[in-house]
N, C-alpha and C positions, 0 to 999 in steps of 0.2 A: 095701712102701712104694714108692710113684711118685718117680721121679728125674724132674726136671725139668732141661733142660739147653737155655740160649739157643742161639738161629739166627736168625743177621740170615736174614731175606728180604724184601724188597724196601726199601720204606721204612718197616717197623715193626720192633717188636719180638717175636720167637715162640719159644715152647719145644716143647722135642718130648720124648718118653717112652718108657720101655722097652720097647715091646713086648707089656705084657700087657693078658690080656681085663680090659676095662671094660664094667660091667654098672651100669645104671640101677637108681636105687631104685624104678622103677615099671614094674612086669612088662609093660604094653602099650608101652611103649618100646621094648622087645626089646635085643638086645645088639649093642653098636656094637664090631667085631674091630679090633686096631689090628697089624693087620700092614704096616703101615708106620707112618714116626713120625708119630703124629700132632700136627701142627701146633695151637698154642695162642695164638690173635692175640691180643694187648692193645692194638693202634691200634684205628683206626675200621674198625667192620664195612661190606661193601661194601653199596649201596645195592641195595634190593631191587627187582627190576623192578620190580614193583607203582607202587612209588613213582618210577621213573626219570621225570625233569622232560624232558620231551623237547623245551621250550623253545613249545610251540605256546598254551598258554592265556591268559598276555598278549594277544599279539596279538589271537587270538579276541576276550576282552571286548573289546579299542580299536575293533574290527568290528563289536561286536553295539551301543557305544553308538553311532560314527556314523552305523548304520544308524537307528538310535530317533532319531536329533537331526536328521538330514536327513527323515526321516518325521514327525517332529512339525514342524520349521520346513513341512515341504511343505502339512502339514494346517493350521497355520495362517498361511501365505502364500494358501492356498486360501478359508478363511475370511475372510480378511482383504478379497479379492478380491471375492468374490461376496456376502457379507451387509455388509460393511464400507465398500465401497466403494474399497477401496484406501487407505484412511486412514493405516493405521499404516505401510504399504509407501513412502507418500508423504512421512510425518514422516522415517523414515529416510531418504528420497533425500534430505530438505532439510538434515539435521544432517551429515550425510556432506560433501555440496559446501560448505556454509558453513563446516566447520570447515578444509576444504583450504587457502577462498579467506582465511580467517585466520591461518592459519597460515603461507600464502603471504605475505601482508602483513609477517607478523613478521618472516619470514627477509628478505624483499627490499626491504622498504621503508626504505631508508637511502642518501647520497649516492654517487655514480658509478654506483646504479646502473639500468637501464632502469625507470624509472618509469613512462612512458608504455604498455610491454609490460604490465607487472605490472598498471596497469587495465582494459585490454583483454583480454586473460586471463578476470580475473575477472568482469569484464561478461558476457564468453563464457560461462561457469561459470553464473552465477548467471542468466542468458535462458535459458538449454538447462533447467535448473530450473524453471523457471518456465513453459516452454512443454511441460515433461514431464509436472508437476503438473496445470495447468491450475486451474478454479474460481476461491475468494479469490484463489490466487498470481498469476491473469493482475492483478485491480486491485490489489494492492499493488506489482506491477509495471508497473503502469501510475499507482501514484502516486510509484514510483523517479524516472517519466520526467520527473516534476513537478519533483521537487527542483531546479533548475537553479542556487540559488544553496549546497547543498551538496554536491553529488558531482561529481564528472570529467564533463567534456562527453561523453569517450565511453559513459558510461553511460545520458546521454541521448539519443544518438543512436543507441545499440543497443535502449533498451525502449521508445525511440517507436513501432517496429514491433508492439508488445501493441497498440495501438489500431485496428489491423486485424484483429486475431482474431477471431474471432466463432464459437466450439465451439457445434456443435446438436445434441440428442439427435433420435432416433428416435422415429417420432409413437406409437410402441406403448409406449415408457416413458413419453411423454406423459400418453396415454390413463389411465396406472396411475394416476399422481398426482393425476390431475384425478378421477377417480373416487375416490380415495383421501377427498381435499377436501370432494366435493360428493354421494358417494353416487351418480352418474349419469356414464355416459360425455358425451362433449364430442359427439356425435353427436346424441345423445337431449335437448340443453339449448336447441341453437343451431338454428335452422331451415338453418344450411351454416357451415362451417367448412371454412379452406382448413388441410390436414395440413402443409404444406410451410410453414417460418415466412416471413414479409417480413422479417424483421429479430433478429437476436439476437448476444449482449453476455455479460461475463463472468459474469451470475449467471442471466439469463430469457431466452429468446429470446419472442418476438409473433408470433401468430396474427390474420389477419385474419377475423372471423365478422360472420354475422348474428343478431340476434335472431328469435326467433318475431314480434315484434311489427313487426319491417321495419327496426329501427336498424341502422346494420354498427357496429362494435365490435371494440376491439384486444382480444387476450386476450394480455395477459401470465402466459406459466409460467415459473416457476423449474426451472433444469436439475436432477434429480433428485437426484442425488450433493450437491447444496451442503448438503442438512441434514446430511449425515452426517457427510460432510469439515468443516464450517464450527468443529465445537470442535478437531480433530485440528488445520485449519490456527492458528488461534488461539494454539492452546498452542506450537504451534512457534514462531510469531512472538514469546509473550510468553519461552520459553526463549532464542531464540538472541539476542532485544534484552539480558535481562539477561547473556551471555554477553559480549556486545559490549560494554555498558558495565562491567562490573566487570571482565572479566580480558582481553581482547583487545584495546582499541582506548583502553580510559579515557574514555570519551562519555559526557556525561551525556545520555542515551537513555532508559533505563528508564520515569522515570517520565512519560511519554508513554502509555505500554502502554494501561493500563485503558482512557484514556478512548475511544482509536482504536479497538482493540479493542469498546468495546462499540459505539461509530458502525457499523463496519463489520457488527457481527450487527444491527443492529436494521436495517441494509440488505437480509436476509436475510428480514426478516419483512415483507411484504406489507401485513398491518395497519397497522404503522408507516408506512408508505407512503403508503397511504388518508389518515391523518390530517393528516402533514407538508399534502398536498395541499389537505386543506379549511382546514388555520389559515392556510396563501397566503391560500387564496380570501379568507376573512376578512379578510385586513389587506388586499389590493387593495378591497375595497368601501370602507374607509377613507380614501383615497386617490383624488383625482379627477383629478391628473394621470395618473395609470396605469390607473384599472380600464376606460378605455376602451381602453387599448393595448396591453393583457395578458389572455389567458385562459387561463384554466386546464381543461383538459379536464372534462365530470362522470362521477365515477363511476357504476357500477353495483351500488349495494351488497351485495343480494342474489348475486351474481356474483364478490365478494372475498373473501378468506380469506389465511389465512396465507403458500400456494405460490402464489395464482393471483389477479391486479389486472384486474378488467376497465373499460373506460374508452370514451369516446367516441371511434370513427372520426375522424382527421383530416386530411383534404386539404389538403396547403403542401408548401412547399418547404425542406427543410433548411436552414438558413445553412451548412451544411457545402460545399449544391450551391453555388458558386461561377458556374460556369457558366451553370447556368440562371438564379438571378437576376439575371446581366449579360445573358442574353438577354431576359427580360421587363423589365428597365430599372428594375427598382425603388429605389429610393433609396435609397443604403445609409449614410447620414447620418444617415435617419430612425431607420435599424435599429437604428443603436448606440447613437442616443442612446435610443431606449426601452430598451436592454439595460443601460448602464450606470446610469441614472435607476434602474432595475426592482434593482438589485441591490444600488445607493447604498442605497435605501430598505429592502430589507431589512438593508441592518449598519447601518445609524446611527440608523432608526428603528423599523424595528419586533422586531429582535429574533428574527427568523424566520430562516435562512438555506438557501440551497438551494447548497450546495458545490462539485455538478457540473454548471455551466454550459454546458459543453462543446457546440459548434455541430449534435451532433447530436442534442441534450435541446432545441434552440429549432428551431422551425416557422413560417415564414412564410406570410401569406395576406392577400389583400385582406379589409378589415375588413367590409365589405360588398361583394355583385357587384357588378362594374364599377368599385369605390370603389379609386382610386388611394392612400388612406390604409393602410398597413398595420395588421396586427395581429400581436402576438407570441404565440404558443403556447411554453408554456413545461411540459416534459415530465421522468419519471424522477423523481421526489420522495424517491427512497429515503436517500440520503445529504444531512440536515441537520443543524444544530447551533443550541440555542435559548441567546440570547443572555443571561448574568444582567441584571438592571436596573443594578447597580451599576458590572460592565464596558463594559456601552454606553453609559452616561455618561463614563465615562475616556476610552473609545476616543474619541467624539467630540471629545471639550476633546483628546486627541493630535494629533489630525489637524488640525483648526482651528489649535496650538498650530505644529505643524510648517512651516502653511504660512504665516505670518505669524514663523517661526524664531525662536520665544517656548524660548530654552534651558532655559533654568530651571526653565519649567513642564514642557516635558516629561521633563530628569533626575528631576524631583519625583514624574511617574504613572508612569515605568519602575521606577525605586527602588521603587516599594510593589509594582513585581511581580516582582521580586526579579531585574532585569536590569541585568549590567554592562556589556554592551560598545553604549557610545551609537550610535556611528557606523555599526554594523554593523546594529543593532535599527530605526532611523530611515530608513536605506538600503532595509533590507527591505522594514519596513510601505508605503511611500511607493511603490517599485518605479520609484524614479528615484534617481540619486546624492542627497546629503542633504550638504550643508555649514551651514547654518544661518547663524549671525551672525559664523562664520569666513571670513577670507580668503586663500585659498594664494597664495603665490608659486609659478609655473608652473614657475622652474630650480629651485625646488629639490623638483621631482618626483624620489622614490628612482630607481635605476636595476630595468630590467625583472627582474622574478628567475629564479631555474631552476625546473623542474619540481618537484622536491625543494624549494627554501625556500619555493615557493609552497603545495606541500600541507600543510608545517609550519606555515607560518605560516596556514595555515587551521584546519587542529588545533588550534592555541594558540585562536582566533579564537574556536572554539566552545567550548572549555572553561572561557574567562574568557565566554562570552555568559552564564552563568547564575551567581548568587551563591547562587539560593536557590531551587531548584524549587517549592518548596510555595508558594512565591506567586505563580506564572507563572500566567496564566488560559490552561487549556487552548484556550478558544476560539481564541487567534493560529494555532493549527497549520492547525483546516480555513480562516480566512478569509484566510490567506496561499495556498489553493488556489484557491480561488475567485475573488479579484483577481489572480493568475495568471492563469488560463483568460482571466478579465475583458479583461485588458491585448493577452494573446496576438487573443482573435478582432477586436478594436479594428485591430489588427495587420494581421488576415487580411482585413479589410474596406477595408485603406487607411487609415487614422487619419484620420478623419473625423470626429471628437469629442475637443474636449479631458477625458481621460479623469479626468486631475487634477486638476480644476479642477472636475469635475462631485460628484466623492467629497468633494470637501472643502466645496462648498457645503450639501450635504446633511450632515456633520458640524456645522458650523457650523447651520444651521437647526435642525437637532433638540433641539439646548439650549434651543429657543425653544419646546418643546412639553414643558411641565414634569409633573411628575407631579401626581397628585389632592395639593389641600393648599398647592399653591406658592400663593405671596401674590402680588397684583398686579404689586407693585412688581418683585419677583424676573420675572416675567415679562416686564417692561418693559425691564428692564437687558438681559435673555436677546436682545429686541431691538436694544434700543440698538449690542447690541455685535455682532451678525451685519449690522446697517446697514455698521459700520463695517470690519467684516471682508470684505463684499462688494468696498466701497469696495478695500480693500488689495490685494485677488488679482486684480481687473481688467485692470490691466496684463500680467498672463502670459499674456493672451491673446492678446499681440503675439508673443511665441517662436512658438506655435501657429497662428497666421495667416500667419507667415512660410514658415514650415515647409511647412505646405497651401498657398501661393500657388509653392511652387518645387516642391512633387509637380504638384499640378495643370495650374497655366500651362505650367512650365517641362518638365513632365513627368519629372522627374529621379527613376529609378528607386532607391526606399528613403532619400528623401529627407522621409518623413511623419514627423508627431510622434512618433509609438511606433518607429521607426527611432532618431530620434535619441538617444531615451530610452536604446534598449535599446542601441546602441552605447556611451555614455558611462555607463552602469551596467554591462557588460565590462570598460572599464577601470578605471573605482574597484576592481569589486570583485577584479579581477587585481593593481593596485598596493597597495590599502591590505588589503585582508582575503585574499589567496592564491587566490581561489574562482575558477572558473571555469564561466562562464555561456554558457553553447549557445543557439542560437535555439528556443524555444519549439516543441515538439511537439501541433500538432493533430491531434483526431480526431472524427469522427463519433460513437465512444463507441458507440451501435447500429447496428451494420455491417447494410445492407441487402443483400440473400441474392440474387444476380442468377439 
């Protein structure tokens, strides 16, 4: 019998045995001698090489996925690159910096501390975006520049500089798309076509051609990239809007998205373009104070398509050139008043609007050779907005209503479109301070505020401006653009036209052109009371006279009506609403390619 007898050795427990032969129940085992004792372990048996973890296969797989995650991001940053367009590399640079310049906001935006850095910054931030991206981002950066009655001056003074950009592709990607279009290269269409553009803008650059038939002909192409990029930018814009307004800033933004959004694609389509241009046409034949002093380019139908507008050749002078038309002397009284006439009539009467009026969309030219009369060329159709019949009756009884400072009636049409802050809505539309049938006492103007209670007090501003979204008529957003630009080139010409006086005549007249159905009498009264409204605003012709007899005579530099305007619209909207308003950024809009 085996004796078993314990032996510590080491950290277990083991027995050892007497010495005799031990023989396997299975003869190919052979026999194991125990000439010494043989040890009997009950801890854990020692780990078998085979199995020793030598610590290396962790790591391995952490190397075999980075190696798979950096090779797939690489394959499709690559795709993303060359069939993509860079779309999705693009949305990622925009959610990246907007969420910093939010976050930034969160942490710093509070009293003592650099306010004015904390905008600047971000301006920084969000131009370097903007100019990385390029395509939609240069014009929504360049409708940033617009805003001047909601964002920090230095924002407008930093994205003023987008209206010199002018990105141009390469005439061999040219070439793809237009063959793309048309089936035919641009060589094989055009009896000459210059490769090098004259002129090109955040979505087309223009090609000067001829036809086989002897016409010259602008050829506008769309930059190649914009189909691709145009939903990617989209969707970024409708993400980070609703980001802004529900969890970062409290705005009510959102529900703006859709409609901007779809304005901005249908800017994107060419055909759309085409059209805007001929329903103009159509309502100038309407009109016989203007269809002498407006043209509209004619298309070339055959020659349009969705990437590529082609249009008639036109020799003028930009209103942008400054210059040149002070050297040919041409009247620039004339100019504005057909421009602002031209544009009256599109909001208050017919319903049509063309958005981007900007000095380098109009073209000056004698109306006939030698004819000292001008004529206005009016260019770019892509960005409009059609009026409903039932908001362009409001709008006018507003305007009318405002400048006769009729209160009642206009709390009455803001209230049905769901707007609560009077002072600041009536300011705006008007784009001159707005007091109405109130009288301030001058001492007791608040004292000037900080940087900090003024941007609060702008925040609050905006977030009581709306009771009720779903009843705001999207239109106010592009026509608050439009008489922007309006005011600005009025501006840039000298304020040679009383500019408020001109929109509000034309509001008022248009009530007088009733729709099919109106009864006599209703017509009569429509009269009666634009007689009498004419009568009332006569007088403010005297501010404005005043005004141009100390620019002119006296020569008193920034001493014109839209000077004075736009000074005493700084301080309202500094003391009563927080905002701060910068001087208007002009641009050409289609930067000509030296």
């Amino acid at each position: 019998m085996l004796r078993l007898r314990p032996v510590l050795r080491g950290p277990g427990l083991s027995f050892a045995g007497s010495g005799r032969r031990l023989q396997s129940n299975n003869a190919a085992d052979g026999f194991v001698r125990a000439t010494a004792p043989l040890p009997i372990e009950l801890g854990p048996p020692p780990p078998s090489p085979a199995r020793k973890h030598t610590g290396s296969g962790k790591p391995r797989r952490w190397r075999q996925r980075l190696a798979y995650t950096t090779a797939g991001l690489a394959v499709l940053f690559t795709v993303d690159y060359n069939v993509n367009e860079s779309a999705l590399i693009r949305t990622l640079r925009c959610a990246a910096v907007l969420s910093v310049v939010a976050a930034d906001y969160k942490l710093n935006f509070e009293e003592g501390k650099d306010i004015e850095a904390l905008h600047t910054r971000s301006a920084n931030r969000i131009y370097d975006l903007v100019t990385a991206n390029g395509g939609l981002y240069i014009k929504m950066g360049q409708a940033i520049a617009m805003q001047a009655s909601v964002l920090p001056a230095v924002f407008q003074r930093k994205f003023s500089r987008l209206f010199d950009m002018a990105p141009q592709d390469p005439w061999a990607e040219i070439e793809r798309l237009f063959e793309h279009d048309f089936g035919r290269m641009p060589d094989e269409v055009f009896r000459s076509i210059e490769h090098r553009p004259v002129a090109s803008a955040s979505v087309a650059q223009v090609h000067k051609a001829q036809l086989i038939t002897g016409e010259w002909v602008a050829v506008k192409i769309q930059h190649p990239k914009i189909e691709t990029q145009v939903w990617w930018d989209l969707s970024a814009y409708k993400a980070m809007m609703y980001l802004y307004d529900r969890f970062w800033f409290d705005m009510p933004v959102y529900f703006t998205v859709a409609y901007t959004c779809n304005r901005l694609a249908a800017e994107t389509d060419f055909r759309n373009e085409a059209r805007n241009a001929e329903n103009l046409r159509a309502k100038l034949e309407t009109e016989p104070s203007l269809r002498s002093r407006v043209y509209i380019p004619r298309l070339y139908e055959d020659l349009c398509s969705e990437h590529v507008l082609t249009t008639e050749w036109i020799d003028g002078v930009a209103m942008s050139n400054q210059a040149e038309l002070d050297k040919r002397g041409w009247n620039k009284t004339e100019i504005m008043d057909t421009m602002v006439n031209l544009f009256a009539a599109q909001i208050f009467r017919w319903g049509v609007v063309h958005c981007d009026p900007h000095p380098g969309n109009i073209i000056l030219r004698p109306r006939t050779p030698g004819s000292k009369k001008l004529e206005l060329v009016l260019i770019d159709h892509g960005l409009y907005i059609y009026e409903r019949d039932e908001f362009r009756r409001e709008y006018c009884q507003l305007w009318t209503n405002m400048f006769i400072f009729n209160d009642a009636a206009i709390r009455e049409i803001i209230k049905g479109w769901g707007i609560g802050s009077f002072d600041l809505f009536t300011t705006s539309v008007m784009l001159r301070p707005y007091r109405g049938d109130r009288r301030e006492n001058s001492q007791d103007k608040p004292p000037v505020p900080t940087t900090f209670e003024q941007q609060t007090r702008m925040k609050e501003q905006m977030k009581n401006f709306l009771t009720d979204s779903t009843k705001m008529p999207l239109e106010l957003l592009f026509l608050g653009r439009n008489m922007r630009i309006v005011q600005a080139c009025n501006m840039l010409m000298g304020s040679p036209v009383n500019r408020v006086k001109i929109l509000a005549e034309w509001a008022s007249s248009s009530q007088t052109v009733g729709a099919p159905g109106v009864s006599w009498r209703e017509r009569v009264r429509a009269w009666w009371s634009h007689i009498k409204f004419m009568g009332s605003v006569a007088g403010t012709d005297a501010v404005f006279y005043i005004a141009r007899a100390r620019q002119v005579v006296l020569r008193q530099a920034g001493a014109g009506f839209e000077d004075m305007i736009q000074r005493r619209m700084k301080g309202v909207a500094r003391e009563q609403f927080g905002m701060e308003i910068a001087d208007m950024a002009l641009a050409e809009g289609v930067d000509v390619v030296e």
